[in-house]
C-alpha positions as a Markdown table, in Angstrom:
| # | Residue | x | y | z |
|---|---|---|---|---|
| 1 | Unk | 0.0 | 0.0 | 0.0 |
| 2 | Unk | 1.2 | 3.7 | -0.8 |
| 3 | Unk | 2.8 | 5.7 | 1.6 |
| 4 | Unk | -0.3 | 7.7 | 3.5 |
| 5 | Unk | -0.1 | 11.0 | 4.3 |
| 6 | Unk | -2.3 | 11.4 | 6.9 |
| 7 | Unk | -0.1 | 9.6 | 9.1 |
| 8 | Unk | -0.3 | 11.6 | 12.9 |
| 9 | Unk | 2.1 | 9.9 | 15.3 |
| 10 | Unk | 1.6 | 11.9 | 17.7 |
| 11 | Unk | -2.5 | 10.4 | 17.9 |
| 12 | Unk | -1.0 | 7.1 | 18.2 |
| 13 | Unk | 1.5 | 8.2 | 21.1 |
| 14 | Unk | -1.4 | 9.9 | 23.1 |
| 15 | Unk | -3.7 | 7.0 | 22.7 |
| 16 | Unk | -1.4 | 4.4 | 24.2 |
| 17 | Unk | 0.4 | 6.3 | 26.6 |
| 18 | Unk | -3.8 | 6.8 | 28.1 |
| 19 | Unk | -4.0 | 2.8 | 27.2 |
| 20 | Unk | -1.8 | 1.6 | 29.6 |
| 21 | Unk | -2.9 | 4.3 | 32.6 |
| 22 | Unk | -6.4 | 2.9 | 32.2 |
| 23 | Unk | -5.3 | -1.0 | 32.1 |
| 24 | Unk | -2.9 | -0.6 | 35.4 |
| 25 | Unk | -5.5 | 1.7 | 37.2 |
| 26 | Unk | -7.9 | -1.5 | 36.1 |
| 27 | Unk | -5.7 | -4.2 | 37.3 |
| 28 | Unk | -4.1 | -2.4 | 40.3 |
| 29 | Unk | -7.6 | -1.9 | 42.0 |
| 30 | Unk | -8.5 | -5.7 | 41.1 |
| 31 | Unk | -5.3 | -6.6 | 42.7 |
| 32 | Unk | -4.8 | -4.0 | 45.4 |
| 33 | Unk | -1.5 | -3.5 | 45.2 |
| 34 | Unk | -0.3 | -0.6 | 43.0 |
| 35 | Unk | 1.8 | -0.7 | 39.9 |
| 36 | Unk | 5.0 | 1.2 | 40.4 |
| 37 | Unk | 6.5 | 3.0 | 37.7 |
| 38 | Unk | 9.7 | 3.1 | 35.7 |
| 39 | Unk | 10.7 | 5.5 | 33.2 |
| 40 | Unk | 13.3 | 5.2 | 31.0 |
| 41 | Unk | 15.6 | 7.0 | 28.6 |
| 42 | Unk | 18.3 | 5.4 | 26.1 |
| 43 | Unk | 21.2 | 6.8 | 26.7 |
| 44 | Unk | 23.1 | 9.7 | 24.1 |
| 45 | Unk | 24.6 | 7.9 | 20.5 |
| 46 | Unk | 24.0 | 4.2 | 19.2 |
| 47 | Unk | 21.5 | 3.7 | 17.2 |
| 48 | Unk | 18.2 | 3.9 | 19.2 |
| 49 | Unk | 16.7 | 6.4 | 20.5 |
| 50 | Unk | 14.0 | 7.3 | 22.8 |
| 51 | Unk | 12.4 | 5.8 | 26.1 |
| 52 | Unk | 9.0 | 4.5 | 27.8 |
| 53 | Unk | 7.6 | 3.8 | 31.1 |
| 54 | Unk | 7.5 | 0.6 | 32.6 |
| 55 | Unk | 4.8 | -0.7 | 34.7 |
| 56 | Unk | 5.7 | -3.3 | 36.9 |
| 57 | Unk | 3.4 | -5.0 | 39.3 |
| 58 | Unk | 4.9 | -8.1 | 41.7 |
| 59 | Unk | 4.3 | -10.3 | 44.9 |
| 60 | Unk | 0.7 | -8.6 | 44.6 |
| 61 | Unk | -2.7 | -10.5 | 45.9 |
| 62 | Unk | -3.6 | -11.9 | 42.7 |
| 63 | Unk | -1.0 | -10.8 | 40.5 |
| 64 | Unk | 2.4 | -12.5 | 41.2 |
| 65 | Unk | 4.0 | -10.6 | 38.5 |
| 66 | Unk | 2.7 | -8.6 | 35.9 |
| 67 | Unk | 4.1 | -5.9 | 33.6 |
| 68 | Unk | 2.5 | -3.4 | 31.4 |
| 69 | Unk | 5.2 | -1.3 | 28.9 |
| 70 | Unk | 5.2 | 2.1 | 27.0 |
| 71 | Unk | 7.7 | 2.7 | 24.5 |
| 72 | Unk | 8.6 | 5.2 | 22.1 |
| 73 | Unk | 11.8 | 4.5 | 20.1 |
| 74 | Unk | 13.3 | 5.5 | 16.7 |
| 75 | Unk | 16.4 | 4.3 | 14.9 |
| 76 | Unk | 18.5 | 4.4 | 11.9 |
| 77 | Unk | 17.9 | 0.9 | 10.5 |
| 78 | Unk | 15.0 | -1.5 | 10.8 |
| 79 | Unk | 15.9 | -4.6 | 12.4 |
| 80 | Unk | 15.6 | -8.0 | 10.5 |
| 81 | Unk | 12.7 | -8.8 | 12.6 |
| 82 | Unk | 10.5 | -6.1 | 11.4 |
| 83 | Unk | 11.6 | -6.0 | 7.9 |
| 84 | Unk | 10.9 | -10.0 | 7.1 |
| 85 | Unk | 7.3 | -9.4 | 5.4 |
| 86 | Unk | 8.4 | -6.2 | 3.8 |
| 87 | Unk | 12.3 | -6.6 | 2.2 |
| 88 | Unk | 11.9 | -3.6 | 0.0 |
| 89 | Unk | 12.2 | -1.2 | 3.3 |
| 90 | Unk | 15.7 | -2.5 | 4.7 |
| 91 | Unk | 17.5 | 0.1 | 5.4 |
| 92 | Unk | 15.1 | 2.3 | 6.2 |
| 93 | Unk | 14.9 | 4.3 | 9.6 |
| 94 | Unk | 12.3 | 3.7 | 11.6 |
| 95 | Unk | 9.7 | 5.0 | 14.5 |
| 96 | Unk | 8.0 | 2.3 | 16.7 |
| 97 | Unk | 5.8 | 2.5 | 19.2 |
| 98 | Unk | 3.5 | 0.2 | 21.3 |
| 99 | Unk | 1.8 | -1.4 | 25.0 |
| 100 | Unk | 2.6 | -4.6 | 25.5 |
| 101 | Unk | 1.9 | -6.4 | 29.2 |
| 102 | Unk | 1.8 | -10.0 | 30.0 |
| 103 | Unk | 0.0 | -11.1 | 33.2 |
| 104 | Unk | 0.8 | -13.8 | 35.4 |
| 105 | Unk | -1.4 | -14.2 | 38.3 |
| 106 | Unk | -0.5 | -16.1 | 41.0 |
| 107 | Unk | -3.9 | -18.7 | 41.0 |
| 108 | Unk | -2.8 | -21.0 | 38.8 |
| 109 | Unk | -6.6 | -21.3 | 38.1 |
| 110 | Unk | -6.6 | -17.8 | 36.5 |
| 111 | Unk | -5.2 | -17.6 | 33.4 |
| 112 | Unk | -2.1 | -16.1 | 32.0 |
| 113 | Unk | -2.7 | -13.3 | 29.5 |
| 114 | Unk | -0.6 | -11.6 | 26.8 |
| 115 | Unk | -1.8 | -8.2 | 24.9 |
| 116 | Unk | 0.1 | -6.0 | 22.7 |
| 117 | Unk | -1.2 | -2.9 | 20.2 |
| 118 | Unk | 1.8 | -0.7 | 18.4 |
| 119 | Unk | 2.4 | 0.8 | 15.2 |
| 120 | Unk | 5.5 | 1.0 | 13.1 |
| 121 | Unk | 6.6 | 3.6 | 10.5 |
| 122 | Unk | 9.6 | 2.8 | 8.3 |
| 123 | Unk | 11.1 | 6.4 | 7.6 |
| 124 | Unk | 13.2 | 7.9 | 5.0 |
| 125 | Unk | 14.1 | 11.3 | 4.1 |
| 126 | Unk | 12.2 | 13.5 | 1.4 |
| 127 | Unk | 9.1 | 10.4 | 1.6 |
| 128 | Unk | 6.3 | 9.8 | 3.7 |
| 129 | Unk | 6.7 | 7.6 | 6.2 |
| 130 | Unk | 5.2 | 3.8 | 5.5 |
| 131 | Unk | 3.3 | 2.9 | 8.1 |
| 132 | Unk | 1.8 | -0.2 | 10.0 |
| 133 | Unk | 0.0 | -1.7 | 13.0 |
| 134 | Unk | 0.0 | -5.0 | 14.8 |
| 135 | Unk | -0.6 | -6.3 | 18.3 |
| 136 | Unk | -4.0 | -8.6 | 19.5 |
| 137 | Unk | -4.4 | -10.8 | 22.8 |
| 138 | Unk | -4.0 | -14.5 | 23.6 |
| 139 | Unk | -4.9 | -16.4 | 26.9 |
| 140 | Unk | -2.8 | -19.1 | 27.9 |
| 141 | Unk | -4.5 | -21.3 | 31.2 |
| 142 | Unk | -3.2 | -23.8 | 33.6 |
| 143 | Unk | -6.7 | -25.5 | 34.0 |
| 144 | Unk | -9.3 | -24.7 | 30.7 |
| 145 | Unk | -12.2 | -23.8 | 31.4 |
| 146 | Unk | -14.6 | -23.5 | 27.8 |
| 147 | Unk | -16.6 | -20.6 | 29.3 |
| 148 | Unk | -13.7 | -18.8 | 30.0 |
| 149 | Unk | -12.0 | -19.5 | 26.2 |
| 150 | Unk | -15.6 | -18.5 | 24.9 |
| 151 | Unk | -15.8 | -15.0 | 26.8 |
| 152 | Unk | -12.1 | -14.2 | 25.6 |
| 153 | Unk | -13.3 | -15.2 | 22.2 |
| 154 | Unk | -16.2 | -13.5 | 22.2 |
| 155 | Unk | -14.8 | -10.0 | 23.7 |
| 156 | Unk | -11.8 | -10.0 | 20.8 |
| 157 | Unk | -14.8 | -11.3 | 18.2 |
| 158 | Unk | -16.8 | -8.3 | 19.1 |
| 159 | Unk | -13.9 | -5.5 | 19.3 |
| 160 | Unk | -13.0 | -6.1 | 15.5 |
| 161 | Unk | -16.6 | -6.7 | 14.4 |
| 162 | Unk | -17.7 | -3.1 | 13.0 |
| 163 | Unk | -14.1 | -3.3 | 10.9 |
| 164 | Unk | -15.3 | -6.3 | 8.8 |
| 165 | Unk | -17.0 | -9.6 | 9.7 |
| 166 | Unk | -14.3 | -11.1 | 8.0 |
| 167 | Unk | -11.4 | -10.1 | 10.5 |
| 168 | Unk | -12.3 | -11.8 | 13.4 |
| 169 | Unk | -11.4 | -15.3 | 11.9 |
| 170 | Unk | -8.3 | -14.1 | 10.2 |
| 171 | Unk | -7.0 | -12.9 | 13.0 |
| 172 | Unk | -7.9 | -16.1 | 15.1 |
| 173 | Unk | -6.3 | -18.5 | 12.4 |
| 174 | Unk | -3.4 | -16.1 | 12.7 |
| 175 | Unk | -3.0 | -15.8 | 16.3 |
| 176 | Unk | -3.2 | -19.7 | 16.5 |
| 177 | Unk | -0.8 | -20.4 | 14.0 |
| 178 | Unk | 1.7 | -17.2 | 15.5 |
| 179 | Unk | 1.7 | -18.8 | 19.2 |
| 180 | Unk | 2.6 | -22.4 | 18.3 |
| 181 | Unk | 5.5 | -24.0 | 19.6 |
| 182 | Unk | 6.9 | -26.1 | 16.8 |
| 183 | Unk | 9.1 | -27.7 | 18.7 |
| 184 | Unk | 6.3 | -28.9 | 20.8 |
| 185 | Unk | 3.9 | -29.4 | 18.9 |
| 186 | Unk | 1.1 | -27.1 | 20.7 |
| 187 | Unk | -0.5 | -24.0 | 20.8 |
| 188 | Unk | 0.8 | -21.7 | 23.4 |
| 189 | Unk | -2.9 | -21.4 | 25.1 |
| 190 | Unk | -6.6 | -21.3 | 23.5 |
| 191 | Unk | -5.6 | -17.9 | 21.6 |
| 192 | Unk | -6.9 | -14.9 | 21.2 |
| 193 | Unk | -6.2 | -12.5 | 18.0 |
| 194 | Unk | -3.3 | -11.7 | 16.3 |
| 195 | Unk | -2.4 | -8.8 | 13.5 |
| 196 | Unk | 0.9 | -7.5 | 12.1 |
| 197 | Unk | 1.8 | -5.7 | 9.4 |
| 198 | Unk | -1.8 | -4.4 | 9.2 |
| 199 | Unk | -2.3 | -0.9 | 7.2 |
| 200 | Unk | -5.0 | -2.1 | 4.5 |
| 201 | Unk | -7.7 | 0.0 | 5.6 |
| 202 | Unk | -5.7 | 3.2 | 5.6 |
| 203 | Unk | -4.1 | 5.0 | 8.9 |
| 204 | Unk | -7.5 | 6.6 | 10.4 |
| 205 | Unk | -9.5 | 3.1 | 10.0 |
| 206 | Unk | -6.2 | 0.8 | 11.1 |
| 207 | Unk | -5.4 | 3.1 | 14.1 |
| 208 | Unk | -9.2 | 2.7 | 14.7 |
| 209 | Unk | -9.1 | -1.0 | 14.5 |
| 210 | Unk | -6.0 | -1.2 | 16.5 |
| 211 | Unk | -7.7 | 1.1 | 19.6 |
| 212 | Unk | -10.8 | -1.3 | 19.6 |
| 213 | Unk | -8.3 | -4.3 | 20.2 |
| 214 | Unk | -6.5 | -2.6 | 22.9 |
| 215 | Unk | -9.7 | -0.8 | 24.5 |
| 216 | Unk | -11.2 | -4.8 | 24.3 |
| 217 | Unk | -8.7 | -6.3 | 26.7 |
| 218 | Unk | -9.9 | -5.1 | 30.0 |
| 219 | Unk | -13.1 | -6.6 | 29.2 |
| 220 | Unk | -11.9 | -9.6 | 28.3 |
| 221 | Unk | -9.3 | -10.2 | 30.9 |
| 222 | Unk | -10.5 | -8.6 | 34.0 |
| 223 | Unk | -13.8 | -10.7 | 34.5 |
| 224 | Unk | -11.5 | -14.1 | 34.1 |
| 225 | Unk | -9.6 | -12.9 | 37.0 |
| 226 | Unk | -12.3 | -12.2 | 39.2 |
| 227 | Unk | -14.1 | -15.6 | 38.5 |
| 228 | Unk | -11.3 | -18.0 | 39.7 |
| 229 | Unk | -9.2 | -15.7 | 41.7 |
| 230 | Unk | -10.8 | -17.4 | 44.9 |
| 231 | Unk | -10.6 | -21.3 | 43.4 |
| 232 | Unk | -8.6 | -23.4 | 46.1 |
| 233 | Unk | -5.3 | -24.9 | 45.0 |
| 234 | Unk | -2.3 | -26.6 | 46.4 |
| 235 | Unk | 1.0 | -27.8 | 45.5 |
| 236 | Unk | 0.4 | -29.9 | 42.8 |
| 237 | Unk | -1.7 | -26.9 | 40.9 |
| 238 | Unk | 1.2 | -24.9 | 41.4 |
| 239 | Unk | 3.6 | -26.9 | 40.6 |
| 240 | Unk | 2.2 | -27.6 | 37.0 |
| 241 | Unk | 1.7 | -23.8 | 36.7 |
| 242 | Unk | 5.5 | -23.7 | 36.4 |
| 243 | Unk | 5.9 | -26.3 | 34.2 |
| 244 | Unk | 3.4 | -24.7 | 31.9 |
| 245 | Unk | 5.1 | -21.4 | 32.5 |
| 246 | Unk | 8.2 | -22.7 | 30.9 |
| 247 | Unk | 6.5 | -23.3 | 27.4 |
| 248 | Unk | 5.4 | -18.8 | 27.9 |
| 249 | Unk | 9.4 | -18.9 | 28.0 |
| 250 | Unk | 10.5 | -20.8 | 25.5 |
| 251 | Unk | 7.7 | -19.1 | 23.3 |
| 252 | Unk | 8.7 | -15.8 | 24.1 |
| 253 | Unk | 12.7 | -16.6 | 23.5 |
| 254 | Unk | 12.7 | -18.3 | 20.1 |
| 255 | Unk | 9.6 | -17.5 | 18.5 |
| 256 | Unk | 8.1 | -14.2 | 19.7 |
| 257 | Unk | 8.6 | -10.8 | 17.2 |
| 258 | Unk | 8.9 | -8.3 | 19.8 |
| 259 | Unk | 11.0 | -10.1 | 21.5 |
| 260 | Unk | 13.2 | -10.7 | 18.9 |
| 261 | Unk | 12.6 | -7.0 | 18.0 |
| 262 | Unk | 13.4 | -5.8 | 20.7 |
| 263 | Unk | 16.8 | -8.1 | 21.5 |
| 264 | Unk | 18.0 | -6.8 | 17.5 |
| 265 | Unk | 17.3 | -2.9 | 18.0 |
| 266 | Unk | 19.1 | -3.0 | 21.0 |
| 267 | Unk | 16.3 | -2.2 | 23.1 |
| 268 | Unk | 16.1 | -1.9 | 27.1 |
| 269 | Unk | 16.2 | -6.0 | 28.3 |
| 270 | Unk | 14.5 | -5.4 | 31.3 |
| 271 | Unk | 11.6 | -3.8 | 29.6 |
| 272 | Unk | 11.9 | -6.1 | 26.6 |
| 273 | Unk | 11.6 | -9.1 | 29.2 |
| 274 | Unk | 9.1 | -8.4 | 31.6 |
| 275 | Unk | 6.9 | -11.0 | 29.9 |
| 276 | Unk | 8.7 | -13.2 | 31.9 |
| 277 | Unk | 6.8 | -15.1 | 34.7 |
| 278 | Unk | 8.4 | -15.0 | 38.3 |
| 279 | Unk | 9.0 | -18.6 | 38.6 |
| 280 | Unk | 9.1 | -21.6 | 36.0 |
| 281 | Unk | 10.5 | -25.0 | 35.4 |
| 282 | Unk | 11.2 | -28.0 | 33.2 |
| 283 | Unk | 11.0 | -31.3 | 33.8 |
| 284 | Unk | 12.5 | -34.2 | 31.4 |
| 285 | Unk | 9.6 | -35.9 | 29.3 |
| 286 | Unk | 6.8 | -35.3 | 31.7 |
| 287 | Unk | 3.7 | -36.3 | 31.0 |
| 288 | Unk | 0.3 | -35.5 | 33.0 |
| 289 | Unk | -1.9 | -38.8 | 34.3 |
| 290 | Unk | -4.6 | -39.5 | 32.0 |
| 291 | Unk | -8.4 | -38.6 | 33.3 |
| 292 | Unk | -6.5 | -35.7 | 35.3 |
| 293 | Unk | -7.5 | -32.1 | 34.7 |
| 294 | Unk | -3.4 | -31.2 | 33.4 |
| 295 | Unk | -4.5 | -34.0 | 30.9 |
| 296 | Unk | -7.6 | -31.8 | 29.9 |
| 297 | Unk | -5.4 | -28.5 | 29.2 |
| 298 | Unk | -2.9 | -30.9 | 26.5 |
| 299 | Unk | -6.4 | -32.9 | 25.0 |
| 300 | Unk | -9.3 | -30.5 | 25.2 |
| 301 | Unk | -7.8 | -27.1 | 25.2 |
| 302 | Unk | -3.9 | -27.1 | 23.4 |
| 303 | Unk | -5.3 | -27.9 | 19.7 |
| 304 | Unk | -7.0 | -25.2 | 18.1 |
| 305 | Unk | -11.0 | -24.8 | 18.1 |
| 306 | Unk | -13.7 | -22.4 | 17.6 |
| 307 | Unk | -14.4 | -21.1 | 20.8 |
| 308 | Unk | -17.5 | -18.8 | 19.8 |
């Protein structure tokens, strides 16, 4: 798609720096603990430049770690990452900008949740910049629960709804095909939505799309929480909460964009890997009991379905 030249970062910048104030006033009243706050600056020369604010959450009631970033960077080169659908911009300089917050509460009845909205513009002197947006949400539980994968669903169904009927199970298919662990053979979690690269219904309409997504996931989050945040559990539920948690990080250290985005621009690591959960673990070729509910996750919730 041409270059568009209504392109306003500074709408985009406003919108998300409100987004994540609004999602850690959400989550910070559900938890009761407050988020504190990190800001952050990259430091004179190199080739990045810019900052954020880091929203970090840990040890809380409900939340046993949870982070919540805003970042603002520019550089003189587009990392591999984000040039890999679109060779003809290598080269190029480039503005990104997003929220991204991964939460890992400490029930290992609640599910874990990923969401992430940001735009990217590839720059270059005397042209309009090329712009694009990506992000969506993805759940990932310890113990399924259909209702719950059906609400998610339905929230992230209904937030991309008045932008084409058609999106909806794109971005599904997409997002279940983006958080797959090849290695393992399984989804991530029951999914969610997933976009990148997204500017084909011009910047007003895409930066449109990609509020709805991000405005969604309170909605679709915040209610899971406060449904299982009371189940009783024991040792043995935690205990396969960290061995689950270990597939988040092996996800998030081969597979995942941003991460790998993040890791080639030279961005902050402790921002970049917040997504990490507090505690996790491996365990040589485990397998759960069969008829137990860890069975359920791997046979009834780890393959890809329609959930609404």
């Amino acid at each position: 798609m041409p270059a568009d030249t209504t392109y306003d970062v500074s709408s985009v910048r406003s919108y998300l720096q409100g987004l994540q104030t609004r999602i850690v006033d959400a989550l910070g009243a559900l938890d009761g603990k407050p988020f504190g706050s990190d800001a952050w600056q990259r430091p004179p020369g190199g080739n990045l430049r810019g900052g954020g604010v880091t929203r970090i959450l840990e040890d809380g009631a409900l939340i046993e770690r949870g982070g919540v970033g805003f970042s603002d960077v520019a550089g003189d080169k587009l990392p591999p990452s984000a040039t890999a659908l679109r060779p003809h911009l290598a080269g190029r300089g480039f503005e990104a900008m997003g929220v991204s917050l991964v939460m890992h509460p400490r029930n290992p009845y609640c599910p874990t949740a990923h969401m992430n909205v940001r735009m990217l513009a590839a720059t270059k002197e005397g042209e309009a910049p090329v712009f694009w947006f990506g992000g969506g949400m993805d759940l990932t539980p310890y113990y399924g629960f259909e209702e719950d994968a059906a609400h998610f669903h339905g929230v992230c169904r209904d937030a991309l709804a008045p932008f084409g009927a058609e999106l909806y199970p794109r971005f599904k298919r997409w997002c279940d095909d983006y958080f797959f662990l090849k290695h393992r053979n399984e989804t991530r979690g029951v999914g969610g939505i997933f976009f990148d690269d997204f500017d084909e219904l011009g910047f007003e309409r895409s930066f449109e799309m990609m509020q709805s997504v991000g405005d969604a996931f309170v909605h679709a989050y915040l209610p899971l929480l406060e449904k299982r945040r009371a189940t009783p559990y024991g040792e043995r539920e935690r205990e396969f909460q960290s061995y689950r948690r270990g597939r988040y990080v092996e996800f998030n250290l081969v597979y995942d964009r941003g991460t790998l985005f993040g890791l080639q621009s030279g961005g902050r690591t402790e921002s970049i890997l917040l997504s990490m959960p507090p505690v996790a673990n491996w365990r040589y070729d485990w397998q759960p009991e069969p008829g137990t509910p860890e069975a359920r996750l791997y046979s009834d919730f780890l393959t890809p379905r329609d959930w609404v």
